[in-house]
Structure formats: structure tokens, C-alpha cells
C-alpha distance (Angstrom), angle and dihedral (degrees) to the residues before:
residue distance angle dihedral
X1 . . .
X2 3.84 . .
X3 3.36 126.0 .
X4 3.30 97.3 -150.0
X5 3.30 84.2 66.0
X6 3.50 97.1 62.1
X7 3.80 93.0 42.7
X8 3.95 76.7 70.3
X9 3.51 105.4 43.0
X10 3.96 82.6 57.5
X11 3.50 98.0 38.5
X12 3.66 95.1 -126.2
X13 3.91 112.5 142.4
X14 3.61 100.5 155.4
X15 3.81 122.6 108.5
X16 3.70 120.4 -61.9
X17 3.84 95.5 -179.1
X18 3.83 104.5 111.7
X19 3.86 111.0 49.0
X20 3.88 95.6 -140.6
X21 3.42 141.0 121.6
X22 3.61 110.0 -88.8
X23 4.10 80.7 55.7
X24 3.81 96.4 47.8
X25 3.85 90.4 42.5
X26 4.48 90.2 57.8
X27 4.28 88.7 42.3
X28 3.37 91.1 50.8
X29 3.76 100.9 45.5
X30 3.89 87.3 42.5
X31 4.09 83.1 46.5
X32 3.97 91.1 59.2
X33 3.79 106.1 38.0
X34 3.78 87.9 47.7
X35 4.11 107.4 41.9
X36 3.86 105.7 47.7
X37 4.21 118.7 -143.2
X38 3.79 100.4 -110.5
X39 3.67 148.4 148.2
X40 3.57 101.7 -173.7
X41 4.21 94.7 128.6
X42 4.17 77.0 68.4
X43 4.29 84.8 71.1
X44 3.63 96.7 30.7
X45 3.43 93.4 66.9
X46 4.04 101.4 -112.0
X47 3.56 126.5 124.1
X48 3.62 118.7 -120.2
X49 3.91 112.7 -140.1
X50 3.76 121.0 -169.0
X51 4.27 109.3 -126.7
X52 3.21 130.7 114.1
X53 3.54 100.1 -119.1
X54 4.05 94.7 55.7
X55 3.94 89.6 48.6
X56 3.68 85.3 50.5
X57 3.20 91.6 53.3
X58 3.42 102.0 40.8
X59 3.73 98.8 41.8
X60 3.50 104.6 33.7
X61 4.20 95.9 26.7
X62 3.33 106.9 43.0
X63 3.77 99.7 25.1
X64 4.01 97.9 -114.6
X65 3.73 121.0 143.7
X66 3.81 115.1 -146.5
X67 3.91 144.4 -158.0
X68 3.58 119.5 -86.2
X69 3.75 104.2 -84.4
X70 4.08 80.4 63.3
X71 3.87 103.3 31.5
X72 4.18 96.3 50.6
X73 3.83 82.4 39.8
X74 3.29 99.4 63.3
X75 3.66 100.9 37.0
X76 4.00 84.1 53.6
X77 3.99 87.1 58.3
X78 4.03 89.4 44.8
X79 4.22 92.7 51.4
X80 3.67 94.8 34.3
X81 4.20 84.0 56.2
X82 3.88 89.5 44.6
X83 3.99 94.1 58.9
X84 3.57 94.0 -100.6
X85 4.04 117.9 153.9
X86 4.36 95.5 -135.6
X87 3.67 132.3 143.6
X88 3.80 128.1 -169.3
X89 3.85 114.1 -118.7
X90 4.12 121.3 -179.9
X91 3.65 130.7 -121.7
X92 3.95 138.2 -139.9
X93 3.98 103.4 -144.4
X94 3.60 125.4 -139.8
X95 3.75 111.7 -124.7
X96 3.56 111.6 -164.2
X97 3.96 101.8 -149.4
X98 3.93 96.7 63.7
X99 4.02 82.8 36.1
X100 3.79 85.8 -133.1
X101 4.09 140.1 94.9
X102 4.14 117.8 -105.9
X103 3.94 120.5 -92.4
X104 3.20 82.4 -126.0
X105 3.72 148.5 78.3
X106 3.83 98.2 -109.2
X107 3.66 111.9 155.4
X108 4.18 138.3 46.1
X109 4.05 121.9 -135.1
X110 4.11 135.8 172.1
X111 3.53 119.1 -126.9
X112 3.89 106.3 -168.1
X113 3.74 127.2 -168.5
X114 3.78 120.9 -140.5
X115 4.03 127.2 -174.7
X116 4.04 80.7 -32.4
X117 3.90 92.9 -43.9
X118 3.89 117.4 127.7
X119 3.87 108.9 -151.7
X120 4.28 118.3 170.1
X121 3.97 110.1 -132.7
X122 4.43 113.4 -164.4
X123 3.27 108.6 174.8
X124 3.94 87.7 170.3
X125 3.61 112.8 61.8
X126 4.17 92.4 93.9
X127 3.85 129.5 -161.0
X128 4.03 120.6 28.0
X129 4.05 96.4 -19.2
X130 3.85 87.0 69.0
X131 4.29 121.7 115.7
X132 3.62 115.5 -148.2
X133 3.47 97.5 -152.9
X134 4.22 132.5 26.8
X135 3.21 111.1 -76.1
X136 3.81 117.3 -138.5
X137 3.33 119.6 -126.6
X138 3.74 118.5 -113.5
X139 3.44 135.7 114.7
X140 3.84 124.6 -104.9
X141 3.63 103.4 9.7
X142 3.46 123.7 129.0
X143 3.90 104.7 -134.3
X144 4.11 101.6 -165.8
X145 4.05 104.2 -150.3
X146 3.60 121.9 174.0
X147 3.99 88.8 -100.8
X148 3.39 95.4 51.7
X149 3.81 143.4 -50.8
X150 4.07 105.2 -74.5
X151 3.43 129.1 -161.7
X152 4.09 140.6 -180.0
X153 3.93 117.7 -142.0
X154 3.98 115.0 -160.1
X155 3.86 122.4 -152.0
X156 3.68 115.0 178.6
X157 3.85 100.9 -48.6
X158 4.45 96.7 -23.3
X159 3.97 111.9 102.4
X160 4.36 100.4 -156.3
X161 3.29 106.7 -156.2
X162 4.24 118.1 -148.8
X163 3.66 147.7 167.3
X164 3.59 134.8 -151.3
X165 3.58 113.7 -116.5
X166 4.08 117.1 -126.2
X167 3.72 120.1 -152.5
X168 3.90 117.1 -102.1
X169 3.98 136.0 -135.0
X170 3.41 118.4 -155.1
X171 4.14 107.8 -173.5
X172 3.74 91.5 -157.7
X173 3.84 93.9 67.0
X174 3.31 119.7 85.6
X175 4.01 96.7 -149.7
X176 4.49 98.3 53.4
X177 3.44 110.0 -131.7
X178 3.73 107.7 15.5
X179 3.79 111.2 161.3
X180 3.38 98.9 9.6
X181 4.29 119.3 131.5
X182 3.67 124.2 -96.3
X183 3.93 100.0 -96.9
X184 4.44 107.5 -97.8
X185 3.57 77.2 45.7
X186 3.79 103.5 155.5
X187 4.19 116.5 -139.6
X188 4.23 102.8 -166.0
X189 4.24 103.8 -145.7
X190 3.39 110.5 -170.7
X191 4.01 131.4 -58.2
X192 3.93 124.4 -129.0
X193 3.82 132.9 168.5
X194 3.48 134.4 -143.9
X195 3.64 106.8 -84.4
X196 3.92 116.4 136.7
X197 4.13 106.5 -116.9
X198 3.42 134.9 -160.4
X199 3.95 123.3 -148.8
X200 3.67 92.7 -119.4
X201 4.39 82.8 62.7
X202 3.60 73.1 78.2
X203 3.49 114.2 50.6
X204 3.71 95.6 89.3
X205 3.60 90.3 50.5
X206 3.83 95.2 50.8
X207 4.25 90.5 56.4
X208 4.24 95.0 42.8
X209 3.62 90.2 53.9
X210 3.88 95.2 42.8
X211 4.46 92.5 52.4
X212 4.37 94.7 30.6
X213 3.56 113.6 111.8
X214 3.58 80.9 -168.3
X215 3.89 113.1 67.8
X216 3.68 117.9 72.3
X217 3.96 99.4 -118.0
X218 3.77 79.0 74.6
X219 3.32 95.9 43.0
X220 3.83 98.5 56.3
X221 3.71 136.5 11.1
X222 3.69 110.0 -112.7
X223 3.87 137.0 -175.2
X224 3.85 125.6 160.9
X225 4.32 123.5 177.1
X226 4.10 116.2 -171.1
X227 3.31 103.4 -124.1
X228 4.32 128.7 -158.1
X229 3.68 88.6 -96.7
X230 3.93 109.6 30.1
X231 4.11 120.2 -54.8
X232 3.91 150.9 -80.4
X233 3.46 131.5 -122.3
X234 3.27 141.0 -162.1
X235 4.05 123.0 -164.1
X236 3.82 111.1 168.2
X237 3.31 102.0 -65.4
X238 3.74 106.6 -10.1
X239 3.93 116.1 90.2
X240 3.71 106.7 -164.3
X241 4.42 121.7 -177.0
X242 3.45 114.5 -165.5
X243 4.11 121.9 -169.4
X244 3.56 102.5 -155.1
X245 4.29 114.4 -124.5
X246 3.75 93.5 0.9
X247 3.79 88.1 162.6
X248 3.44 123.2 27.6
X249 4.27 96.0 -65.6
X250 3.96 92.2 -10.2
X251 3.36 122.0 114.2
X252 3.58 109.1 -153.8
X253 4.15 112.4 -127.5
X254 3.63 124.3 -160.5
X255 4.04 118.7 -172.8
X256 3.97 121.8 -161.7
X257 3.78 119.4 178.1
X258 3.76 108.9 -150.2
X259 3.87 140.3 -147.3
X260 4.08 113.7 -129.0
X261 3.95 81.4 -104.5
X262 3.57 94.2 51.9
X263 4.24 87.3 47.5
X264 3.52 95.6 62.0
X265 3.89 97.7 44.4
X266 4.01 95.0 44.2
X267 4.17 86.5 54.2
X268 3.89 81.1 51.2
X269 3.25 99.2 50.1
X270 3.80 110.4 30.6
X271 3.55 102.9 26.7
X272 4.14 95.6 36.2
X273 4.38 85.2 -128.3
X274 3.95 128.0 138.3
X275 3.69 102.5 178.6
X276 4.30 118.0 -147.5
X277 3.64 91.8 -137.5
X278 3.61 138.0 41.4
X279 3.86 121.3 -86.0
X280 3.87 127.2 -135.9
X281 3.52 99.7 -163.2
């Protein structure tokens, strides 16, 4: 594994010599609008196994993106080899239907220490929940990204991570803004503490979610890329591009249904992926 290599999966060729945070903050922007979020080897038939080496390969080899487990993984590998002090600490996601965060650990995150500075790097939460920069870790500040303004909330040991939610505009619809949230609208993410992991804390996780009928990566075939203005997404069939505060706190939201035709060249195209094996989206 070469990092070199990695530099040019990401298209990053700038220098890499001081292992700050003006340097982490341009790898892991580069990292995020160049490896999309995606679990599409889940309905392609391939088994997704959680080493370094088969990310590598995957990722960096065969030009794949991956789902968090992979994504954070392999930025962990590319940081650790750049000098950087980081550590891999797991995450209880919010999911919005049962309106409350998973019993268990269900989601892998960087927290990386600068000059005595903790900041929390995810490359690997995907669509609109995605920072653009590290976020530093602190409780109560409003940290205004392009995506959004994030924030962490700390209760006697938990970190909750959240975003505010921006208003959307959908052309298609006649009336603009229909089901959108009232703006200060508050989007939980997922919560986490700071408890050292190691990658094999995950291995259990990585099967269960591969063979559940229950959790939605099986449920639909996702991949989302960050993009220089705000992101794509594709969800089965549905191809969605949002440009990020296209109107004064409006994102702007623009929804495509596809053909199976039509699947295969947007992932091509937008997401720079030629899968081995057939996809059912």
C-alpha cells in the first residue's frame, strides 16, 4: 500500500510535509469529493471484508468508494502514515424513524489531535450529513460549514453530534419549499464517546449489516460524492444534485428518476465507478 498512490486516487499533489491542519483540512476535502459513500458491492453480489489491504485495494485500486467502516478506515491508514496523532472511535447513529440512536455501535469516525487541539474527521457519513472540513471538538459551538452549521453537544462523557437543517427548493414542485423544516431546525447525526477503537471493534458490525434484511444499506442501494458546490446522490433509481445555499439558506434539490441504463452511466459519469458485477438497484 503506497501512499503515493492514494495521493493519486484523490488527486491531491500538494505538499504533505507538515502534519497540520491546513494540510489535513485540503486531504480531507480532496478525500470526500473524490471517494463516494457507498455500499453498492452489498447489491452486486460481493462481499465486503473489513482489512486494510482489501479497502486499499478496493478504494484506492479499483477506484470504488465504500461505507464508513471502509472510508474512515482508510483515511485512518493515510493520516496515521502522514505523522498524524488519530485514533478511531465508534458511533451510535441517529435514525430518524424510531426517533432514537442504535443500541449499538454502528458507525466509525477519526478524532485527530493537533498542537493539543482535538478535531473529529468522518469521511463516511455520505449525502447531506457530510462536514467539509474537521470539525473541532468542543461542545456548543456552532461550526458554520458550507453544508450546514454543525455542532457537538456533550452530556457527561457522550459527544451528540447534529446539524442544522437548511430549507430546500425543489424546481419540479409547483408550491417552492413544500416539506422542507422550519429554518434552526435541528437534524441529530449520530453520538460517540471517546473510547480508543480498533478496526476489528468492527468486524461484527461489517457481517450483520451485510446478511440484515433489516438495515437500510440492504434495503436500498446508495452512493453519495461531495461535490465543489454541494453533492449527488444516488438511491436506486433516483439521482438527486443538490447545490448547497443556492438562495440565501436554500439548498437547491434536483430529483431524476433513472432507467437501469441510465444507472450504470450516471455512476460512470458522476461518481467516476464501473462496477465488476451487475447491480440490482
Amino acid at each position: 500500500m503506497n501512499i503515493q498512490e492514494y495521493f493519486t486516487r484523490i488527486s491531491y499533489n500538494e505538499s504533505h510535509r507538515d502534519a497540520d491542519l491546513q494540510t489535513l483540512t485540503v486531504i480531507f476535502q480532496h478525500h470526500i469529493q473524490a471517494i463516494p459513500f457507498e455500499n453498492l458491492s452489498m447489491h452486486c453480489g460481493e462481499t465486503i471484508k473489513l482489512d486494510l489491504e482489501s479497502t486499499y485495494n478496493k478504494i484506492v485500486r479499483k477506484k470504488r468508494g465504500g461505507w464508513c467502516l471502509e472510508n474512515n478506515h482508510l483515511l485512518f491508514w493515510a493520516l496515521q502514515e502522514l505523522g498524524y496523532d488519530v485514533c478511531i472511535l465508534g458511533g451510535n447513529s441517529y435514525k430518524p424513524a424510531e426517533g432514537a440512536y442504535t443500541a449499538e455501535m454502528d458507525h466509525i469516525l477519526l478524532k485527530v489531535v493537533i498542537k493539543g487541539n482535538s478535531y473529529i474527521v468522518d469521511a463516511g457519513f455520505g449525502g447531506a450529513y457530510q462536514a467539509w472540513q474537521p470539525l473541532m471538538l468542543i461542545s456548543g459551538k456552532d461550526q458554520p460549514q458550507i453544508p450546514g452549521i454543525f455542532r457537538f453537544m456533550e452530556d457527561n462523557g457522550t459527544w451528540y453530534f447534529e446539524k442544522v437543517k437548511r430549507k430546500h427548493y425543489i424546481p419540479e414542485q409547483s408550491v417552492p419549499f413544500t416539506d422542507t423544516p422550519e429554518l434552526g431546525n435541528i437534524r441529530k447525526i449520530y453520538t460517540f464517546t471517546l473510547e480508543p477503537r480498533h478496526i476489528n471493534d468492527f468486524q461484527e458490525l461489517n457481517t450483520y449489516l451485510q446478511v440484515s434484511p433489516e438495515n437500510i444499506l440492504q434495503k436500498k442501494s446508495i452512493c453519495s460524492l461531495q461535490t465543489t458546490e454541494g453533492l449527488y446522490v444516488l438511491v436506486g433509481w433516483t439521482f438527486t444534485k443538490v447545490k448547497y445555499n443556492y438562495m440565501e439558506d436554500v439548498d437547491l434539490v434536483q430529483i431524476t428518476t433513472l432507467t437501469d441504463e441510465e444507472v450504470e452511466k450516471t455512476l460512470k459519469d458522476k461518481f467516476n465507478i464501473v462496477l465488476e458485477n451487475k447491480l440490482v438497484p
